[in-house]
Backbone as a ProteinNet text record, in pm:
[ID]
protein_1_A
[PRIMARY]
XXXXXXXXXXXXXXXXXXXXXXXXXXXXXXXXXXXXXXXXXXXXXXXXXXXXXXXXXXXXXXXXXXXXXXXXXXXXXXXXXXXXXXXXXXXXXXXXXXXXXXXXXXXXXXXXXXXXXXXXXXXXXXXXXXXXXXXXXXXXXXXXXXXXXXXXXXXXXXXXXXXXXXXXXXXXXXXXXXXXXXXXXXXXXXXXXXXXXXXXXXXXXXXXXXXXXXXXXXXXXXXXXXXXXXXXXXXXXXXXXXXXXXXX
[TERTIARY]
8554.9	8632.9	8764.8	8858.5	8979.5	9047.8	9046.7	9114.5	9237.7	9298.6	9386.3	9554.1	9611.1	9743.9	9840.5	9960.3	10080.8	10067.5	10029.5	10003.7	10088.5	10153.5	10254	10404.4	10424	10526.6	10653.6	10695.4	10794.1	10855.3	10756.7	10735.5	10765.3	10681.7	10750.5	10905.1	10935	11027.9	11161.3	11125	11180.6	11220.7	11043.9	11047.9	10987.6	11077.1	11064.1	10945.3	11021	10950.9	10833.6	10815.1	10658.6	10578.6	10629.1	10534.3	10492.6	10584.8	10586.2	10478.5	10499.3	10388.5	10304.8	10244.3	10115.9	10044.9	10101.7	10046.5	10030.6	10132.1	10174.5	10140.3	10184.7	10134.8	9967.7	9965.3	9846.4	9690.3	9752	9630	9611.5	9701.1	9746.7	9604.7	9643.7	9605.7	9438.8	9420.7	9283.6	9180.5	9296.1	9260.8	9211	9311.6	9322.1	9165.8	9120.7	9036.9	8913.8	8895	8795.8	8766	8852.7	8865	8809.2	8887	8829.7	8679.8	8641.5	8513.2	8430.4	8393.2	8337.3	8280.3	8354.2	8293.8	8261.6	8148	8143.2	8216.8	8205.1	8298.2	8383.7	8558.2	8619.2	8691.7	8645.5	8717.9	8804.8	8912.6	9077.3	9088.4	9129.3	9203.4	9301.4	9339.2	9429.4	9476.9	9595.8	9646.6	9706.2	9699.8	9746.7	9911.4	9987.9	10085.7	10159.6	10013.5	10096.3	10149.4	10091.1	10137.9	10270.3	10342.6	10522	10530.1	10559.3	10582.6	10719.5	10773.3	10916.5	10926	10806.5	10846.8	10799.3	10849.7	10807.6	10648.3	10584.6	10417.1	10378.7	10430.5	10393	10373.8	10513	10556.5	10473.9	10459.8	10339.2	10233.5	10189.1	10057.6	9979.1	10128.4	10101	10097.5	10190	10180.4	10062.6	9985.8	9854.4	9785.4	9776.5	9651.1	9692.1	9809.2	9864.5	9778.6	9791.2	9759.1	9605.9	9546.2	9370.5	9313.6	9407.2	9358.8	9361.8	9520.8	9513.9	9418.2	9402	9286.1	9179.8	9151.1	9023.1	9029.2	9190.8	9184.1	9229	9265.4	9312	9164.4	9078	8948.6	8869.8	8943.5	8873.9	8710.6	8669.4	8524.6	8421	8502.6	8444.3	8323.7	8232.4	8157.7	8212.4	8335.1	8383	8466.2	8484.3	8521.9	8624.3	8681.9	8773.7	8818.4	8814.6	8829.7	8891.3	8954.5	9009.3	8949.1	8941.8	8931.7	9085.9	9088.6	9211.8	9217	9228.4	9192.3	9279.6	9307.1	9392.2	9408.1	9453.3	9463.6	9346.3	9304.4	9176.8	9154.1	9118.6	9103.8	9136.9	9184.1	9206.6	9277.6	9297.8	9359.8	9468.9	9478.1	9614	9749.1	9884.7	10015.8	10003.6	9858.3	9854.1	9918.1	9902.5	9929.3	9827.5	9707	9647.8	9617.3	9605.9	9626.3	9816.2	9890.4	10021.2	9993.2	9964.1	9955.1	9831.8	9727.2	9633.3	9741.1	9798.1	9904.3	9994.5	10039.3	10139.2	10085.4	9957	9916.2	9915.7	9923.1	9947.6	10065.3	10161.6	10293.7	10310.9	10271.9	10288.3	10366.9	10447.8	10512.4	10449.4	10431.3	10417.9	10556.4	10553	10657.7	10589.1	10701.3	10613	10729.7	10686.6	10777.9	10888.6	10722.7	10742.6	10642.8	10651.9	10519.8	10440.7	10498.1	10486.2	10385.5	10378.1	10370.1	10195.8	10145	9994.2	9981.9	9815.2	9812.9	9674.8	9630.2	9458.6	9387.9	9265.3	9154.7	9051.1	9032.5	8887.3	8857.6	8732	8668.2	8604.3	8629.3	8618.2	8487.1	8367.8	8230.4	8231.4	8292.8	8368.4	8410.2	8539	8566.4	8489.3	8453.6	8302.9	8172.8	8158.2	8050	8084	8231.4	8243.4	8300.4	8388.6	8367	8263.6	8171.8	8088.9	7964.8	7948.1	7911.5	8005.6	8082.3	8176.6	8157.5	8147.8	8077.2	7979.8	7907.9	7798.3	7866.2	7961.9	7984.1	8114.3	8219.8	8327.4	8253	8306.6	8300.9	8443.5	8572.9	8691.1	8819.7	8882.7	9002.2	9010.3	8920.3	8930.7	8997.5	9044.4	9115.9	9032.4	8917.2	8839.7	8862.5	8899.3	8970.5	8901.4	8857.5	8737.1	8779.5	8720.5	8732.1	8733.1	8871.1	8854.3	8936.8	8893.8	8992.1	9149.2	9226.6	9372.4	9357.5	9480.1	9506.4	9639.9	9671.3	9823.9	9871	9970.8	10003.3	10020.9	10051.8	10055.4	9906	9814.8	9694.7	9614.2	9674.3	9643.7	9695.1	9775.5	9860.5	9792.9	9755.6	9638.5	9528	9432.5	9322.5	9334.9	9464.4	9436.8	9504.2	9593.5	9711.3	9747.8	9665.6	9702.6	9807	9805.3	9911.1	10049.2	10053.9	10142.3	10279.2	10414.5	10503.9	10507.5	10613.4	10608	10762.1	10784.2	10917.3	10935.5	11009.4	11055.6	11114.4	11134.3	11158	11248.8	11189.5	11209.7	11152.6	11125	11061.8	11120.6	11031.9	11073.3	11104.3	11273.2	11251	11114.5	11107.4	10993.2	10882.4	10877.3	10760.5	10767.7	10701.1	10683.3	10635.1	10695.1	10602.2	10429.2	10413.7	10294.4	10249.8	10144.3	10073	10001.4	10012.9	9961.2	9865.1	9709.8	9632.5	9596.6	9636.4	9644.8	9714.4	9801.5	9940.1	9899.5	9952	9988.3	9920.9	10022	10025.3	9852.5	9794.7	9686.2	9631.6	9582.8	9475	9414.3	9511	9490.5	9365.5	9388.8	9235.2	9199.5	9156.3	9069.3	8911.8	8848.3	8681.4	8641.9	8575.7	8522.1	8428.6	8361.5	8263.5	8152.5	8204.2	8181.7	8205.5	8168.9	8197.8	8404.7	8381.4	8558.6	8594.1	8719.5	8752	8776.6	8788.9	8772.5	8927.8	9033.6	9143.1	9128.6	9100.3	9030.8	9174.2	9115	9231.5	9308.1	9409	9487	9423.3	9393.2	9343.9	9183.1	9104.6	8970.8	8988	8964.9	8970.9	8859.7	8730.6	8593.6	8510.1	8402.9	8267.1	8216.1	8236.3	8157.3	8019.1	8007.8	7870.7	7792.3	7778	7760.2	7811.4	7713.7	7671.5	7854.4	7972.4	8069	8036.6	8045.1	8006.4	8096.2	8086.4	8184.2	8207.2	8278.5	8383.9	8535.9	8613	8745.8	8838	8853.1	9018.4	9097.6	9151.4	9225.3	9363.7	9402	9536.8	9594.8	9725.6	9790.6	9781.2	9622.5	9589.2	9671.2	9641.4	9730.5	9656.1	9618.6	9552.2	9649.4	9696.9	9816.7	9697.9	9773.9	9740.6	9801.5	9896.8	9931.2	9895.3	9809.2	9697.8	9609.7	9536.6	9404.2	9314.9	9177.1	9100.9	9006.5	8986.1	8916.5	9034.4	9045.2	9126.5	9002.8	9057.3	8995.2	9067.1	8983.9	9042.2	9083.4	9133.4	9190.1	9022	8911.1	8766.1	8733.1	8725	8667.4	8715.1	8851.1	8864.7	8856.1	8849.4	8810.7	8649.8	8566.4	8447.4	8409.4	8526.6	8542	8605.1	8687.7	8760.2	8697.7	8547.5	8501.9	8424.5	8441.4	8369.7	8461.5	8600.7	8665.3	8704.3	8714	8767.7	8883.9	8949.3	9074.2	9078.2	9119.4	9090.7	9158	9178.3	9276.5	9380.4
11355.6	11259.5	11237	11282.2	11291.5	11151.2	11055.1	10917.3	10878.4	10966.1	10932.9	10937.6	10850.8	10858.1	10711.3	10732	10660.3	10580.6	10458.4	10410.2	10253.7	10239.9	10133.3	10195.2	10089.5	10137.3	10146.1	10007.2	10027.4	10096.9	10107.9	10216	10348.9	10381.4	10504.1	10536.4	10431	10465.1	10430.9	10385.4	10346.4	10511.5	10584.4	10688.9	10829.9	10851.3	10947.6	11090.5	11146.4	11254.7	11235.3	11067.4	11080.8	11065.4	10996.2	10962.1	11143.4	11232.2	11392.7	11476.3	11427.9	11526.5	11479.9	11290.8	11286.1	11301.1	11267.7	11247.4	11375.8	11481.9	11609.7	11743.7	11742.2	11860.4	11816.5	11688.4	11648.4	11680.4	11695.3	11713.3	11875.1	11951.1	12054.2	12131.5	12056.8	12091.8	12106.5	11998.1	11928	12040.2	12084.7	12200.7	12344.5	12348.9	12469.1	12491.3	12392.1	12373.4	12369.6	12295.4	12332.5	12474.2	12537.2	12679.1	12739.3	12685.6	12768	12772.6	12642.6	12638.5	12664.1	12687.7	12629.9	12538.1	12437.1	12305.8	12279.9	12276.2	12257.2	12190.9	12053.2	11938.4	11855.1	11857.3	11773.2	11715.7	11595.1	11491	11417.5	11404.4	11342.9	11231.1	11083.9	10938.1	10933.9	10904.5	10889.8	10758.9	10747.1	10586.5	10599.9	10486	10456	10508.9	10502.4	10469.6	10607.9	10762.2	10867.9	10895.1	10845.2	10881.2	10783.2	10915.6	10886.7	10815.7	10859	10751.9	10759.9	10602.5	10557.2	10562.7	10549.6	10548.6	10671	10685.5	10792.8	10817.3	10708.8	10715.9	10767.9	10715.4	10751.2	10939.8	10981.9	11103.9	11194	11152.5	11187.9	11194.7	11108.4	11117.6	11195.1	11253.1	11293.5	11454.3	11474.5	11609.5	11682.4	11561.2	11609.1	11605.5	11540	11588.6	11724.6	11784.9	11866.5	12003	11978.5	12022.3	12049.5	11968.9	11921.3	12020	12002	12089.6	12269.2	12293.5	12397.4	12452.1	12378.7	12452	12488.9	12483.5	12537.5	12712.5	12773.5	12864.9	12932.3	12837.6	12937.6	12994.2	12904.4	12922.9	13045.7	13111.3	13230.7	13229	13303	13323.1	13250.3	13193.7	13071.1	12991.4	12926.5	12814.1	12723	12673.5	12525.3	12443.6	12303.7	12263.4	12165	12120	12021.6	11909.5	11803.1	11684.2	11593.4	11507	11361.8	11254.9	11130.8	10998.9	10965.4	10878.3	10773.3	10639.9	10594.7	10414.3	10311	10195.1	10106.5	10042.7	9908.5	9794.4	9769.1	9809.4	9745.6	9580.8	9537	9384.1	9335.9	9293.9	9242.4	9380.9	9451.7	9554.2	9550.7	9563.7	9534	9593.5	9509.7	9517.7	9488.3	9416.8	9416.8	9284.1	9209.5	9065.9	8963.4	8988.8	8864.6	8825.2	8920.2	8837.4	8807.3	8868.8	8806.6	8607.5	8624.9	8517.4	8377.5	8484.3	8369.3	8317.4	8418.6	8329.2	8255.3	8315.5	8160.3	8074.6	8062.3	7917.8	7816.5	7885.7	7752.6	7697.6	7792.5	7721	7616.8	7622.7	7554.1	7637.3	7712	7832.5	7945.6	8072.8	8172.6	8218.9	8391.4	8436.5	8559.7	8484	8608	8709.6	8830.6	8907.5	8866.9	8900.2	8845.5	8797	8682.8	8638.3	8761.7	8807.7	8966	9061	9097.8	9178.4	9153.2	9294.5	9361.6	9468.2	9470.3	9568.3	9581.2	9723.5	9768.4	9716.2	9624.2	9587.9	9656.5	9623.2	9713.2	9687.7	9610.3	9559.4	9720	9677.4	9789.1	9807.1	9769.8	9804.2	9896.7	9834.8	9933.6	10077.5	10045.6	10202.1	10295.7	10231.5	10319.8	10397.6	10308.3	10347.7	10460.4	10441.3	10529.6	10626.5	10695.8	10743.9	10881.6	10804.9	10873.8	10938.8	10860.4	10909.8	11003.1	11023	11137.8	11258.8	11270.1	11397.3	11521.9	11448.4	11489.4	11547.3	11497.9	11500.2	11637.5	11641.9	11693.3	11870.7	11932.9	12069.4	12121.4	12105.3	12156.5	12113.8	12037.9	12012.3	11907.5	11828.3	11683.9	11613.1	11485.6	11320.6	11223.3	11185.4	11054.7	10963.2	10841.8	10724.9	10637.8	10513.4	10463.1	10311.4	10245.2	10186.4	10047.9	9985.4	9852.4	9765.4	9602.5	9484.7	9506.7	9453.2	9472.7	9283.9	9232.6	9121.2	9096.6	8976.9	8964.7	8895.9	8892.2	8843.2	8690.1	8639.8	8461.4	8440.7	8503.7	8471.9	8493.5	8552.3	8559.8	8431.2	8431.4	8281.6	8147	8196.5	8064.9	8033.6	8185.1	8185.9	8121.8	8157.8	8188.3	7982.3	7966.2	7838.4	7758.5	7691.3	7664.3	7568.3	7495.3	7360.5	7442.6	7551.7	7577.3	7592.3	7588	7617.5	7745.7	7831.8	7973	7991	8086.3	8126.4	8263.2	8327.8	8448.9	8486.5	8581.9	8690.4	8819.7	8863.9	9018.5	9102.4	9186.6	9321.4	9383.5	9427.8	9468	9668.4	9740.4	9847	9913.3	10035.1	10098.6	10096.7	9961.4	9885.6	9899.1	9887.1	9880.6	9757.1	9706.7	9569.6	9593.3	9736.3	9772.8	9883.6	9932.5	10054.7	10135.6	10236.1	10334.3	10431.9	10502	10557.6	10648.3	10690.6	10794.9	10815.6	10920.8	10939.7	10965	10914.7	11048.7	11205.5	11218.7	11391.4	11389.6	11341.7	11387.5	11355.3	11261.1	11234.9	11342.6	11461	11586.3	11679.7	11633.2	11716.1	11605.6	11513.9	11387.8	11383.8	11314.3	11298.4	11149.8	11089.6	10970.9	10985.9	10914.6	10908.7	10809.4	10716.5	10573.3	10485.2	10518.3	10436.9	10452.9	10574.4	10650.1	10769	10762.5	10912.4	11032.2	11130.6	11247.6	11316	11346.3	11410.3	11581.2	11645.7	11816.5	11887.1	11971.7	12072.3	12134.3	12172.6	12198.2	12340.9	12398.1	12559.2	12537.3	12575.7	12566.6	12701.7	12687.8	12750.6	12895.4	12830.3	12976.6	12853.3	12946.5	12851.3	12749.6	12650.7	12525.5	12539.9	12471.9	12488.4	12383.8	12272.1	12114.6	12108.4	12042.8	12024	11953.7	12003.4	11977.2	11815.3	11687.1	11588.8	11526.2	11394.2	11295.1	11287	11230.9	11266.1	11271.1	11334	11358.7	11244.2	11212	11109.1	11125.4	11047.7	11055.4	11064.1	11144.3	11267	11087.1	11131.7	10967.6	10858.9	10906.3	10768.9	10737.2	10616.9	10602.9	10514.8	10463.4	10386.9	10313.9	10175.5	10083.7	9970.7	9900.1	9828	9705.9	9658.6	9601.1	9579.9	9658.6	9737.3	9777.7	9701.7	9723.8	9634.6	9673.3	9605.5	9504.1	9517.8	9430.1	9345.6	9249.7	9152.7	9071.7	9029.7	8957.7	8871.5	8761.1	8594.1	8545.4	8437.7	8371	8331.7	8284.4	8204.8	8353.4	8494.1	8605	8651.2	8581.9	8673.4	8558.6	8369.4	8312.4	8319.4	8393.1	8430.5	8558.4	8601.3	8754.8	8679.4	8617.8	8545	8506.3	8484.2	8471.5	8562.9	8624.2	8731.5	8869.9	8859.3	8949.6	8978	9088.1	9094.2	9216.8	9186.6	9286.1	9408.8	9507.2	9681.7	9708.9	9828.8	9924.1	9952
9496.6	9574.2	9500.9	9569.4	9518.4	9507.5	9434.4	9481.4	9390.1	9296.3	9205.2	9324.7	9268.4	9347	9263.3	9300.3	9261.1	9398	9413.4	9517.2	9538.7	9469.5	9509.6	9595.5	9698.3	9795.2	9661.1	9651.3	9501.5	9430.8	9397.1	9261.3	9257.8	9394.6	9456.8	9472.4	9552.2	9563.1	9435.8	9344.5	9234.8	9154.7	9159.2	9065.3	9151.3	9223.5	9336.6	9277.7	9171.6	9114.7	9064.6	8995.4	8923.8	9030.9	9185.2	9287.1	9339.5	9350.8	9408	9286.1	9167.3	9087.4	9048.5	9106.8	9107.2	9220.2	9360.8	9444.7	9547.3	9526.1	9561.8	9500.9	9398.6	9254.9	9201.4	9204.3	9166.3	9255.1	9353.5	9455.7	9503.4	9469.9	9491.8	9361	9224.8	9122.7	9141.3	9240.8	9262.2	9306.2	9408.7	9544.4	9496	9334.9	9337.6	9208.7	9135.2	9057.9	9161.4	9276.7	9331.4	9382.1	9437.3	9477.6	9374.7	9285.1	9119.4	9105.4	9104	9044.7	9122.2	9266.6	9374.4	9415.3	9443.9	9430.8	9576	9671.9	9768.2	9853.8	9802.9	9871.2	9841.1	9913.2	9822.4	9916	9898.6	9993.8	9940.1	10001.1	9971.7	10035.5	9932.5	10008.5	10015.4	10169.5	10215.9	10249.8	10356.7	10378.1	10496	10567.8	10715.8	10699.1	10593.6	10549	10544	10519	10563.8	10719.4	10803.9	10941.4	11002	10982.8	11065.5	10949.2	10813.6	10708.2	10693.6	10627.8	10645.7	10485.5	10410.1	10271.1	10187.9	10022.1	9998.9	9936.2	9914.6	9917.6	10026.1	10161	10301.6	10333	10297.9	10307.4	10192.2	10040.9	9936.4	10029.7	10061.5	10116.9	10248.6	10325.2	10467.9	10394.9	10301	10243.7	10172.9	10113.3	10017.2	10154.4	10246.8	10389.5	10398.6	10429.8	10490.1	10346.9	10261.6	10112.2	10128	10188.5	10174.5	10297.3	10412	10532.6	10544.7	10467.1	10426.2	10336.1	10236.8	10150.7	10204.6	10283.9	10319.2	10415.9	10420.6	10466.2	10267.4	10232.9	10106.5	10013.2	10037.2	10025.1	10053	10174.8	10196.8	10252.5	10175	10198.7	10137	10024	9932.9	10023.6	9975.7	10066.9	10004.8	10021.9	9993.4	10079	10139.5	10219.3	10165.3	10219	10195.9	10325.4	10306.4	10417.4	10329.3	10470	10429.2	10524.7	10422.4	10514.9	10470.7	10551.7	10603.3	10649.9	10547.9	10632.3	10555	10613.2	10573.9	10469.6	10439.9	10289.5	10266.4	10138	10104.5	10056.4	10134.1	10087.5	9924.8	9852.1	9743.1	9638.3	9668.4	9597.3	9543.1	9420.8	9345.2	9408	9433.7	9493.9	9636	9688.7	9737.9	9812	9957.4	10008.6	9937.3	9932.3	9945.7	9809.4	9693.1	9558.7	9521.3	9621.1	9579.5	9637.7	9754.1	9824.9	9720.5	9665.3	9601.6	9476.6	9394.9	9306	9324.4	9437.3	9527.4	9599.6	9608.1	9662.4	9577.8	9420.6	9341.8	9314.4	9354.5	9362.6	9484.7	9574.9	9692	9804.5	9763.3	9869.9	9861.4	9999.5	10027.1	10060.3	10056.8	10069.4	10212.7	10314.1	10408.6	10445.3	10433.6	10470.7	10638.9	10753.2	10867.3	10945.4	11055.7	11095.7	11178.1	11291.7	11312.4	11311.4	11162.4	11094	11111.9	11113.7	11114.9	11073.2	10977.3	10941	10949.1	10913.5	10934.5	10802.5	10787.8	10652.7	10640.3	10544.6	10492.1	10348.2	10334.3	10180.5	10122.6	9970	9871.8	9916.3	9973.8	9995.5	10126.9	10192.5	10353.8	10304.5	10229.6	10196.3	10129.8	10039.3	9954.5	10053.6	10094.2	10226.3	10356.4	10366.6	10469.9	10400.4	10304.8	10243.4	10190.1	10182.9	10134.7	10205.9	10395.3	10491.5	10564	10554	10563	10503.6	10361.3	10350.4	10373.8	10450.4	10527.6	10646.6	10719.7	10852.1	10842.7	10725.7	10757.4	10739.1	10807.3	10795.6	10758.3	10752.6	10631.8	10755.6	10681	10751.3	10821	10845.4	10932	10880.1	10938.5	10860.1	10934.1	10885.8	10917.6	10929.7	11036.3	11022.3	11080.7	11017.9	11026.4	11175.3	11216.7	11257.9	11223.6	11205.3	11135.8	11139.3	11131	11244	11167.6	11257.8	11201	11159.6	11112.9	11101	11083.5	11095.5	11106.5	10975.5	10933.4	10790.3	10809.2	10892.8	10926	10901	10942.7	10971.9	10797.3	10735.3	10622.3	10532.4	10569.1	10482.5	10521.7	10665	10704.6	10591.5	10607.3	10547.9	10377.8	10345.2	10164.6	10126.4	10190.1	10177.4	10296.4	10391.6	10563.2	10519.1	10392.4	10362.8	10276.8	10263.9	10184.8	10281.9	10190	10304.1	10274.8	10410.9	10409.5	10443.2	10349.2	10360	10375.6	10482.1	10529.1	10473.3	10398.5	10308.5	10403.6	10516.5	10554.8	10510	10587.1	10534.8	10419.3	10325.5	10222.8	10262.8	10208.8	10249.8	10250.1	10277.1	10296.2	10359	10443.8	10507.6	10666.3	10681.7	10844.7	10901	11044.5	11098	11149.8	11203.5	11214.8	11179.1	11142	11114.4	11195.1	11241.9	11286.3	11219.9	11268.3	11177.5	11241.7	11410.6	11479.7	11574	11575.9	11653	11803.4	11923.6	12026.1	12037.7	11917.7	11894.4	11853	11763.3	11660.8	11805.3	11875	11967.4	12091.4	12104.7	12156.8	12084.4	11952.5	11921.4	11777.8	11861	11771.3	11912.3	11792.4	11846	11795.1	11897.3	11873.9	11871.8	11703.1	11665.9	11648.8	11736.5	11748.9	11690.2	11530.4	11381.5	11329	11394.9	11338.7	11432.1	11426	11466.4	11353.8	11442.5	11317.3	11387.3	11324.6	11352.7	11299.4	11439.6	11386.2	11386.7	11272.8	11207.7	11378	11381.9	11546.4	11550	11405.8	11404	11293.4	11383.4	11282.1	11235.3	11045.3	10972.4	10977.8	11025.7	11040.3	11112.2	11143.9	11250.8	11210.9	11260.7	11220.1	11151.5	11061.9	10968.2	11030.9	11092.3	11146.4	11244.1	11319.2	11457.4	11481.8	11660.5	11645.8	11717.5	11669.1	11816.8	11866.5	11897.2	11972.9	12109.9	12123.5	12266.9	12219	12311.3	12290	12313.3	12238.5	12252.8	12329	12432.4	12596.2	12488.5	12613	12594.9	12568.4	12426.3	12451.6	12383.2	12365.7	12236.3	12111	12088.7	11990	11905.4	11788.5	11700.2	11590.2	11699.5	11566.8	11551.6	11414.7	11418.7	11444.1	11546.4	11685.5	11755.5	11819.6	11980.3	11959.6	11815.8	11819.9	11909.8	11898.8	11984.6	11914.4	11794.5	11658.9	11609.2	11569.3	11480.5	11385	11264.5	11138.3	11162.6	11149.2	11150.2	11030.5	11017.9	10886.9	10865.7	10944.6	10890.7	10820.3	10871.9	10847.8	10699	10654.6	10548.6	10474.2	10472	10385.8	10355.5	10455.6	10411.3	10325.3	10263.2	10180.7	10051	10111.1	9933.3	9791.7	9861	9697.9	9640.8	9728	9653.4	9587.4	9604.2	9549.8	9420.5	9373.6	9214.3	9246.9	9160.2	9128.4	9212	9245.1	9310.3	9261.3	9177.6	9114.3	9277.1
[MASK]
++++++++++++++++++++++++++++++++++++++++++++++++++++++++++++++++++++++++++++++++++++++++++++++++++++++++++++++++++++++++++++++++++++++++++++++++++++++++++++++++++++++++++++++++++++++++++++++++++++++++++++++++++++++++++++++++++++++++++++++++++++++++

């Protein structure tokens, strides 16, 4: 499970090259060591943040899929596969909103980018879990994208500080007001899996090893998190708050 990456928006874009030869060269390196060794299965994390990305983590990250899917023709005859999941902010994860927001509730101000603003959740027990039921399922080249409530950033400032004041900031470059985790384009050959969709390679690499299932995703679809159909409440995520610790 491939999960190493330069994963602050920032930062990235602060230090362009170290974000390109960890998150780019690095996964590349990943690809080419499994090939090496034969490692059956190697599944790659991804982020809502590669699709149509505005920043350069975004663009890192759409390239190592692009990196992850190919490998599996560079593979050859090898029995080794390669897949990605793809899924949103992990609840309490460092650079993230909601431990910026728990340290500013003791100031008495929040800083909100915009009221607006939504994005896709998912607790470190969520991602672990799906994750790792994915392996089972990918046969080489998929992007797994799980199904999960969006929430709005006001609604977060509710949950963490409802008495605090809130001050608008603006979007910080690199950011987006909403997130997207399946395009238009990808939904032409995506499968619903009930739990997630699976975004299939546009060219399957050799014969499916595992049963192909789902149903097909209507020509069009699109998966923001704007126009989702799940939302997390400000009660839903003060019922997660105590139980969080740090996330790399």
């Amino acid at each position: 499970i491939h999960a190493a990456a330069l994963k602050h928006v920032p930062v990235c874009e602060y230090n362009p090259f170290e974000a390109v030869q960890t998150n780019v060269i690095g996964t590349e390196n990943v690809v080419a060591a499994a090939i090496r060794n034969d490692v059956p299965q190697t599944m790659f994390l991804s982020t809502d943040k590669a699709v149509n990305p505005v920043n350069l983590y975004g663009a890192t990250k759409l390239a190592a899929e692009k990196i992850v899917s190919q490998a599996n023709a560079y593979a050859g005859d090898a029995d080794v596969r390669f897949a990605t999941v793809r899924y949103g902010n992990v609840v309490g994860s460092r650079g993230s909103v909601i431990p910026l927001f728990l340290r500013q509730a003791e100031t008495g101000t929040l800083t909100i980018t915009d009221d607006r603003m939504t994005r896709f959740w998912i607790t470190l027990d969520q991602a672990v879990r799906f994750v790792l039921s994915r392996i089972d399922l990918a046969d080489g080249g998929e992007v797994f994208v799980p199904k999960i409530p969006s929430m709005r950033v006001a609604d977060i400032a509710e949950a963490i500080a409802p008495d605090a004041e809130r001050k608008v900031v603006g979007i910080r470059p690199g950011e987006k007001l909403h997130e997207v985790m399946l395009t238009e384009d990808e939904s032409r050959h995506s499968r619903d899996l009930d739990d997630c969709y699976a975004i299939d390679p546009e060219f399957r690499f050799r014969t499916p090893r595992v049963p192909v299932t789902g149903v097909p995703v209507a020509d069009g679809f699109r998966y923001s998190s704007d126009a989702n159909t799940e939302w997390m409440t400000a009660e839903d995520l003060r019922a997660v708050l105590p139980t969080l610790q740090p996330v790399a």
